[in-house]
N, C-alpha and C positions, 0 to 999 in steps of 0.2 A: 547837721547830724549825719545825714552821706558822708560825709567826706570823716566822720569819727568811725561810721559801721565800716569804710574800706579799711581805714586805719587797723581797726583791731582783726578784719580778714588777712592783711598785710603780717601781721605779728604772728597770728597763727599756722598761715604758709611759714614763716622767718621759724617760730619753734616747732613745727615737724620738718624742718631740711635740717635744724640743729640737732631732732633727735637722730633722723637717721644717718647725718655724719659723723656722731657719735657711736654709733652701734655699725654692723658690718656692713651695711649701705656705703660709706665709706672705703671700702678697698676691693677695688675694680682696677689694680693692675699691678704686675711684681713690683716695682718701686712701695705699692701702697700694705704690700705683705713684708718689704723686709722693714717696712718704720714700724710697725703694729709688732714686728716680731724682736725689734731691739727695744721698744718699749716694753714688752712681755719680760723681757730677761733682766731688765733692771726692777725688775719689782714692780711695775703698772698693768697688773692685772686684769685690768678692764680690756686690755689688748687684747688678750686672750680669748675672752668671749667675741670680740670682734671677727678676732678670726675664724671660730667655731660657726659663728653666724653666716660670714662669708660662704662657708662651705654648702650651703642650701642654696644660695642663688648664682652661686658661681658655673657657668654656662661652659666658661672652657677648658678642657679635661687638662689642661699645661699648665694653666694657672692654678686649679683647683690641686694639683700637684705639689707644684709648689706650696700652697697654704699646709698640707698637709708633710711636707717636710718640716714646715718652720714650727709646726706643733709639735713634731718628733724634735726638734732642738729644741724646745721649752720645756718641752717635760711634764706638760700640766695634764696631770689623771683629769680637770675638769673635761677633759676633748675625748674622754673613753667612750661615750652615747655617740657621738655626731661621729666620731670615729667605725663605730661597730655598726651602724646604722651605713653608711658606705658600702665599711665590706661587707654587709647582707643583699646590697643592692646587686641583680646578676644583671641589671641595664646598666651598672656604672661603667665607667673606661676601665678597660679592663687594664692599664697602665699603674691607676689610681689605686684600683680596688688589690693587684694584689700586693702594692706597696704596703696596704694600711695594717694588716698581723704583724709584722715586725717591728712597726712602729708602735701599734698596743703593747707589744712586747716589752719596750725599750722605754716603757712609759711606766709598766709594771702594773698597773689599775688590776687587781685579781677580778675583778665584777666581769672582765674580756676572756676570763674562763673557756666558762660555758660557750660563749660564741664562736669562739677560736676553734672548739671541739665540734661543733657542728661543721662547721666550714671543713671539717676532714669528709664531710660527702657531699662537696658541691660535687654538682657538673662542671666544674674547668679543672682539671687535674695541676691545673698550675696557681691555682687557689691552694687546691687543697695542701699542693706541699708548702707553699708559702703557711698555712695556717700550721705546719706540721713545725714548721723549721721554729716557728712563732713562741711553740708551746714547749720544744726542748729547752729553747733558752732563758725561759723563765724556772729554769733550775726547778723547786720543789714544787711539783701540782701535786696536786690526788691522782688515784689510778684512774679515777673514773674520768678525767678529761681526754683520756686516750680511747676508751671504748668505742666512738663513735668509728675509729682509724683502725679499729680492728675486726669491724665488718663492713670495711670499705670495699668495694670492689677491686680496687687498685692495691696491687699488689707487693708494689715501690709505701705503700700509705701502712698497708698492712705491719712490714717490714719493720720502718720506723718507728711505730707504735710501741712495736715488742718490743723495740732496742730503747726507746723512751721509761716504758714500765721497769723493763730492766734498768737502765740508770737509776731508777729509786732507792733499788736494792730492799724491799717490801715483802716479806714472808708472807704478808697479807695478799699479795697479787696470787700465790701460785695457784686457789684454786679457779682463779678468771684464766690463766695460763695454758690449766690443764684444758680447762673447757674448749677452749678457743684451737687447742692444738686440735681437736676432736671438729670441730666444725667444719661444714662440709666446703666454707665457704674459705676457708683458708687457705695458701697459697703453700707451697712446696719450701719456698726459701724464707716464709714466719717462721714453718715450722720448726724447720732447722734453727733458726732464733730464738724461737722458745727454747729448743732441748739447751740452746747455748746457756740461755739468762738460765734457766732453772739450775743448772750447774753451779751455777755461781749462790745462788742462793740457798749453801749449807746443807745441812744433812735433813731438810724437812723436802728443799727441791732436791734432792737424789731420790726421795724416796718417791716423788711424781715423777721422776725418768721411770724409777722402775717398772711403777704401772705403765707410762705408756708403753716403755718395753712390752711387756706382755698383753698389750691390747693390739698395737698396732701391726700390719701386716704387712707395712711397707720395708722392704728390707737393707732399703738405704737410709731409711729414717734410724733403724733400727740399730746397726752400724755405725752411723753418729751418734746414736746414746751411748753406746759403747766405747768407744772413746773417748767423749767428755767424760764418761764416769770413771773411767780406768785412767785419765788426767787430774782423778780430784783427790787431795793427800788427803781425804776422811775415810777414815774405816771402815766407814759405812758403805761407802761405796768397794773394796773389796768384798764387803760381806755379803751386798743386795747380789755383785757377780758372782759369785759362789751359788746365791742361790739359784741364779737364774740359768747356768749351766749346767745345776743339778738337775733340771726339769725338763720341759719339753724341746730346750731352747741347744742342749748339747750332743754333741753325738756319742758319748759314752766314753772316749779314749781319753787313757790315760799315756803323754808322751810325757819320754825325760832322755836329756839331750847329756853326754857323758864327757868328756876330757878322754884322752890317751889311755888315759893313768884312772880312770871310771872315777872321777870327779863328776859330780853331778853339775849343771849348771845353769837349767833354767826345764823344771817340769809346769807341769798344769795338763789341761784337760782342751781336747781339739771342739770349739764350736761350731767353726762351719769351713766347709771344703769348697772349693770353685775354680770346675775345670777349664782351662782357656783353650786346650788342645789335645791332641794326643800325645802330647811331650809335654806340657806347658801347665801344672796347676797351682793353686795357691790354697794357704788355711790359717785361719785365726787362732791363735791358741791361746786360753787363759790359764795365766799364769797360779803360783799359789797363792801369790800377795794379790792379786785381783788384775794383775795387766795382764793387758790384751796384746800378743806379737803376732802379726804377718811374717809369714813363711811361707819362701818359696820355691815350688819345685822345678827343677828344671832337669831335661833327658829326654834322647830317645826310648820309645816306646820297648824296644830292646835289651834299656842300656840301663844299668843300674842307676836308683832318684838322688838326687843331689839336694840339699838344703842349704840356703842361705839366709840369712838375716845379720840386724843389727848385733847378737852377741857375736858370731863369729865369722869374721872373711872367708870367703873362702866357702871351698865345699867338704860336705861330708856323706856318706853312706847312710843311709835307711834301713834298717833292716825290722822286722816283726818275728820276732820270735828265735832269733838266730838266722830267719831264710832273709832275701832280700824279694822285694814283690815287684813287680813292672807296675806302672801307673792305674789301669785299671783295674788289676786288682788290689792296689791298696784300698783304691776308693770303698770298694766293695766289701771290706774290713769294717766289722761296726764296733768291736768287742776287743778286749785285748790291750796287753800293751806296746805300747811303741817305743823301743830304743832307737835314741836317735847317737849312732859310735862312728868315730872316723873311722 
């Protein structure tokens, strides 16, 4: 009878070494991840979970590497948990951890969402773009997997986010858009992303330029809506500049620039002046069709102003009223009109 109770002790050791060489107890060394990984790929699927198993006891961050490549070449959404469960770990190698977003990525599993979106606030800023680069390339998300990357601290995250939302092309983002332009937590070059994407998003994001136009006080932001919107062939957008020059935003002149021969050639209305010198200034002019020209002055303070820009090489004469004005007292001009005549 001893020697029958060793026997069946004997068999029981023999089937738990068979179970666990059958399951990821079994591959303890790259030889033992690329046979489990060419077994995966011909269709023996048990491989797979081999591998995903490995990845819990696997101790060294080169190996456990590897296992995690050879999932990204299989392809099997089953590794999206053991996968996401990695990159949430902030003790893993950090080699490991920020390989594994791209590989969720390249796996497609949408369930790696959500986690993908969190990971835009870790603490390692090279997580987080890894998680960032993770969620562009899985082409169609929701807006909301960007959110987290738009009150990131990181202002490289922030960035990408808008430029992500905007690839949608989602009439439905702009009013998260407008919001987030307005937040305090925003960085200078979102924002400028936002006025970017909202351009592009038709005449309902023109009409959120126009508001922040008239809210915001920054006057380089303000600038850049100004010329996304004077770049955009909707009518709309000559019309919101029309109105927006009729109000607080203009300084009341009307200029119109002549030919020889009193050929008219490009009038509008002066928005804003900006002295560089006592010889030296420049002004935005909106036109009637809604563009916006830079003009600039160039002369001594003595010496009659000169005008240059893109319609005509070259210089021309300023004059107001028939007289010609020296620099600072044109500025000082708030009324009236401006023939601009060679």
């Amino acid at each position: 009878m001893p020697s029958f109770h060793r026997l069946l002790a004997a068999l029981g050791y023999l089937a738990l070494f068979l179970t666990l060489a059958a399951c990821g107890g079994s591959i303890r060394s790259v030889t033992d991840v690329d046979h489990a990984k060419n077994k995966a790929l011909i269709g023996q699927r048990e491989y797979v979970f081999d591998l995903i198993e490995a990845l819990d006891y696997a101790d060294d961050p080169a190996l456990k590497l590897v296992i995690v490549n050879a999932l990204d070449e299989i392809g099997d959404p089953a590794a999206t948990t053991a996968l996401v469960k990695i990159m949430k770990d902030q003790e893993e190698d950090p080699t490991v951890r920020t390989t594994v977003p791209l590989v969720l990525a390249r796996i497609g599993d949408r369930r790696a969402l959500e986690p993908l979106s969190q990971i835009l606030l870790d603490p390692d800023p090279n997580m987080r773009r890894s998680a960032l680069r993770a969620l562009q390339s899985l082409g169609e998300v929701p807006v909301e997997a960007y959110l987290a990357g738009l009150r990131s601290p990181d202002e490289q995250i922030q960035l990408e986010s808008v430029r992500g939302i905007g690839a949608l092309r989602d009439v439905a983002a702009i009013p998260l858009l407008f919001d987030v332009f307005f937040d305090s937590i925003t960085g200078f070059k979102a924002r400028e992303q936002i006025v970017s994407e909202l351009g592009r998003l038709g005449d309902p994001g023109l009409d959120a330029l126009y508001h922040i136009l008239i809210q915001t006080s920054d006057e380089t932001l303000q600038n850049t809506i100004v010329r996304e919107m004077e770049n955009s062939p909707s009518d709309s957008a000559a019309r919101l500049l029309a109105e927006y020059s009729g109000g607080e935003g203009g300084f009341g002149w009307d200029l119109r620039w002549e030919t020889p021969r009193g050929e008219k050639v490009v009038s509008g209305t002066v928005l804003e002046v900006n002295i560089v010198s006592e010889s030296n200034a420049s002004l935005i002019l909106l036109t009637e069709r809604g563009r916006h020209v830079h003009c600039h002055f160039v002369g001594h303070i003595n010496e009659l102003l000169y005008l240059k820009s893109e319609y005509a090489p070259g210089a021309v004469r300023v004059s107001v009223g028939g007289s010609s004005y020296i620099l600072e007292e044109l500025l000082h001009i708030n009324a009236g009109t401006i023939q601009i005549v060679p």
